[in-house]
Phi, psi and omega in degrees: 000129164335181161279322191272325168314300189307320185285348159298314200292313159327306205250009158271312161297332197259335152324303167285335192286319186288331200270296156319311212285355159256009176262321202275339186272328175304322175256012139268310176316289182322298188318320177306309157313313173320299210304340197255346151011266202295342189231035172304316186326312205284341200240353176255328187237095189249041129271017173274052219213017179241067174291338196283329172336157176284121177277131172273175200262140167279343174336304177306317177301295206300324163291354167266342171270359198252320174296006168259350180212079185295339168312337205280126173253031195172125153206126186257157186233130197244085194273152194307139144225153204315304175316304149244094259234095139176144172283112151259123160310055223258113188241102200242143197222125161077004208052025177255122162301132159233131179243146171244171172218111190280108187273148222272353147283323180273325188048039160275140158225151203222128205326135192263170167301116167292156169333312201282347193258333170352036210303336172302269158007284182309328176300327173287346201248331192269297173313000177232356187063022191309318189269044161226141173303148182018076185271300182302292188336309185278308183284002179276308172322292181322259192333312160322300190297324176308313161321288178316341168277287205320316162302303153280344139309289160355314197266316185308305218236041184286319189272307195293274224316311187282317144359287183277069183231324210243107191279008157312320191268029175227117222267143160232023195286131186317319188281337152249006161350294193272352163269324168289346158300315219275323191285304207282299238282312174310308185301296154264025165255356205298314164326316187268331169299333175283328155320290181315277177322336161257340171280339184284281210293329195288296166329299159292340161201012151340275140322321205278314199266352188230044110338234126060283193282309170329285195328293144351299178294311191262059171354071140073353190275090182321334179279344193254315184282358174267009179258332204261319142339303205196062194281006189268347185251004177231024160294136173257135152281143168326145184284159191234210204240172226273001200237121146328122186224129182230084199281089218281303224277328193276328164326276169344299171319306172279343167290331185300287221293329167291310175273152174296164197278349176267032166267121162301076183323150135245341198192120154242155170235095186276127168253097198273141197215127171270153201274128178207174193318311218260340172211155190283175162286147197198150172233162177194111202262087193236143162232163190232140181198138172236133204298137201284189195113173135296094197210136198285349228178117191215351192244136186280133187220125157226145194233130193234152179244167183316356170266338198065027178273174190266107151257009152178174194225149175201139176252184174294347208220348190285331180200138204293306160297327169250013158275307184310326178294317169284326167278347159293302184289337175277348153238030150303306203243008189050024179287072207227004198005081152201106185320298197297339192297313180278002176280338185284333184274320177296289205277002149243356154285297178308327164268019165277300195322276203293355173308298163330293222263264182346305197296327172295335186279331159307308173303319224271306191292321156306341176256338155311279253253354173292041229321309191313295208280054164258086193217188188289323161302295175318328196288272185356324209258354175302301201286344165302327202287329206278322184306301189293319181324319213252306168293322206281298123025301196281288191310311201271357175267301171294346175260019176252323161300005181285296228277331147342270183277336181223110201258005182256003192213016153333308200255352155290260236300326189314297189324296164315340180286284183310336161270303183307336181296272172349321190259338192266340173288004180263301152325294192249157207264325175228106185287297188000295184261027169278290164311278172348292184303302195270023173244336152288305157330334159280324182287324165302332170280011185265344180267341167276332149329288176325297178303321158301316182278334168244001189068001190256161170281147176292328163260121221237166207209132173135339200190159183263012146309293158291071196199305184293310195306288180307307132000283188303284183315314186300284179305348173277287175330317165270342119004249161001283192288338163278342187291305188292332170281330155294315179300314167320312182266043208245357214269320168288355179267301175291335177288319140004274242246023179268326158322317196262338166329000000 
């Protein structure tokens, strides 16, 4: 290929690279965070840790959660696994959700942390952009585009990338520092980014673009593409009787007896639909159970009617819309319940990030170094990059020690992190590396948070709770050294920007 083909493919990467590239480190950082989601319980609530206990019938619990809330039409049950040791309890009234968290030795139970105080949660909201109108919607573009950097960068830096394959050949030297980070970091994450960006994108906008022909196919008839789509949810059950009846322990019993023995529940759902003009009252009983293993499609769906007769059966593989919907999500999210899969997909998210994060300090050092681009936009795109590099990092480092001790108030301190950073990146002329300095220090300090907050050590060994404890201390301490090795390498950016002066 020329020099002017190739430079096209530059000025298209660096295009997208300027425009994307702090919305693309926000939905890795976040996203990276996202992956410990399901198993956050351990490291926030670690007395949650006696799963080997005699399991007990949820019936008793449930009815007792029901005389506090006689109201409740709807209850979903998440049940205790090795991975995350406590039953979650979802009791909804009115469409209002009240969550419980049942201990798994005691079967008390007790108000869980809401969503909105969640920082995991929260994390999760922040990787989809949820607190913007059509926020998923937007990180499904960003992904797209993404794709579209990842290429064309490839196709720019194919020879110097095979070059850097060998780390004897990666120069740290100030003057290509960050490019060369930018190339071997690129280079051996170049797999998982090609995941992430199209299960990203697929996700996020899938369904959206191939509307138009679904519609088409099922000549707009909305019931036959929710059938064919999400066919465990759109069964009507037999009509019952006019009182909620919600039979947690006999369901199960019947799921056993229906799935091979190596299915697992994971989660039910009861749905009380009260007696109206157009149908009687009716229940519906739908479970979910995944096959134990390593596995790409894994999940069991059975629907049940208020007799606990069988209205349907669905495998993994038995319909066509929710295995492609689960396999999008499950190699999004490393979801193979295989531990080591996802620690290798969490430690290459993180090192997607600082790929991102070089690459923006590039783009970023060209227009410093740049007299025409010295402009009012630039000074813009510094103090975001300082905001985002610098601030989003630290806040997310205090508010998970927030979340230690005052488990409501995570996300007031995130918030507060984030406007002083903002305000100071504005203010003081190179923050950064400042930021830098005091988000390796938090983070290193979070397994001693932990060890405080909880009497326990952070590194626990024996189960695969404690395995998820250590896991959490771990990644943070290594965070902390790419986060302190960013700072360290910060000397080119202020020689930039001293330059620009």
């Amino acid at each position: 290929m020329n020099s002017k083909k190739r430079n096209r493919f530059w000025q298209l990467h660096s295009l997208l690279g300027i425009t994307l590239g702090l919305p693309l480190f926000v939905i890795f950082v976040a996203g990276t965070l996202a992956f410990f989601e399901p198993h956050a319980l351990n490291w926030l609530q670690p007395q949650f840790d006696r799963l080997s206990a005699e399991k007990k019938a949820l019936n008793p619990a449930i009815d007792q959660l029901l005389q506090q809330h006689p109201e409740t039409d709807e209850i979903s049950v998440v049940f205790a696994s090795e991975a995350r040791p406590v039953t979650d309890i979802y009791l909804e009234a009115n469409h209002e959700a009240t969550h419980y968290w049942l201990d798994p030795v005691t079967h008390e139970a007790t108000r869980a942390t809401e969503h909105e105080a969640d920082i995991f949660h929260f994390f999760v909201n922040l990787h989809y952009f949820e607190f913007i109108p059509y926020g998923r919607e937007a990180t499904g573009v960003i992904a797209a585009l993404f794709f579209t950097i990842i290429l064309t960068g490839v196709v720019y830096q194919w020879r110097r990338m095979k070059q850097d394959a060998h780390p004897k050949n990666l120069s740290l030297q100030n003057k290509n520092r960050w490019k060369n980070i930018h190339r071997f970091t690129s280079l051996f994450t170049l797999p998982f980014q090609i995941v992430y960006s199209a299960t990203g994108a697929a996700l996020a906008l899938g369904l959206l673009l191939a509307a138009p022909a679904i519609y088409l196919y099922f000549d707009g008839k909305s019931e036959a593409l929710n059938e064919a789509l999400f066919p465990g949810q759109v069964i009507t059950a037999a009509p019952v009787s006019e009182t909620p009846q919600f039979p947690i322990d006999e369901a199960i019993s019947v799921a056993r007896s229906e799935w091979p023995a190596e299915v697992t529940p994971l989660l039910m759902q009861i749905h009380y639909h009260e007696k109206s003009e157009a149908a009687p009252a009716s229940n519906t009983i739908i479970l979910h159970g995944k096959e134990n293993g390593t596995h790409f499609v894994g999940t069991h769906l059975l629907t049940l009617d208020g007799d606990l007769n069988v209205i349907h059966d669905q495998t993994p593989t038995s319909h066509l819309g929710p295995m492609m919907i689960e396999g999008l999500v499950n190699l999004h999210f490393a979801s193979f319940n295989n531990l080591v899969i996802k620690i290798v997909f969490i430690f290459a998210g993180l090192i997607v990030s600082l790929s991102i994060a070089a690459g923006v300090f590039i783009f970023l050092q060209r227009r410093l170094q740049n007299v025409s681009q010295k402009t009012r936009s630039t000074k813009i795109l510094t103090i975001l990059t300082h905001w985002c590099l610098g601030g989003l990092p630290l806040a997310i480092a205090l508010s998970l020690h927030t979340a230690q001790f005052a488990p409501d108030f995570p996300l007031h301190v995130f918030s507060a992190v984030m406007a002083v950073t903002f305000i100071t990146s504005i203010i003081v002329k190179k923050p950064l590396a400042c930021y830098s300095l005091l988000s390796a220090a938090a983070y290193i300090a979070l397994p001693i948070t932990f060890a405080l907050a909880h009497k326990q050590s952070p590194l626990q060994f024996g189960s695969e709770h404690a395995t998820m404890v250590t896991l959490f201390n771990l990644f943070f301490v290594f965070t902390a050294a790419g986060i302190y090795g960013l700072k360290v390498s910060l000397k080119t950016l202020g020689t930039a920007e001293e330059s620009s002066a």
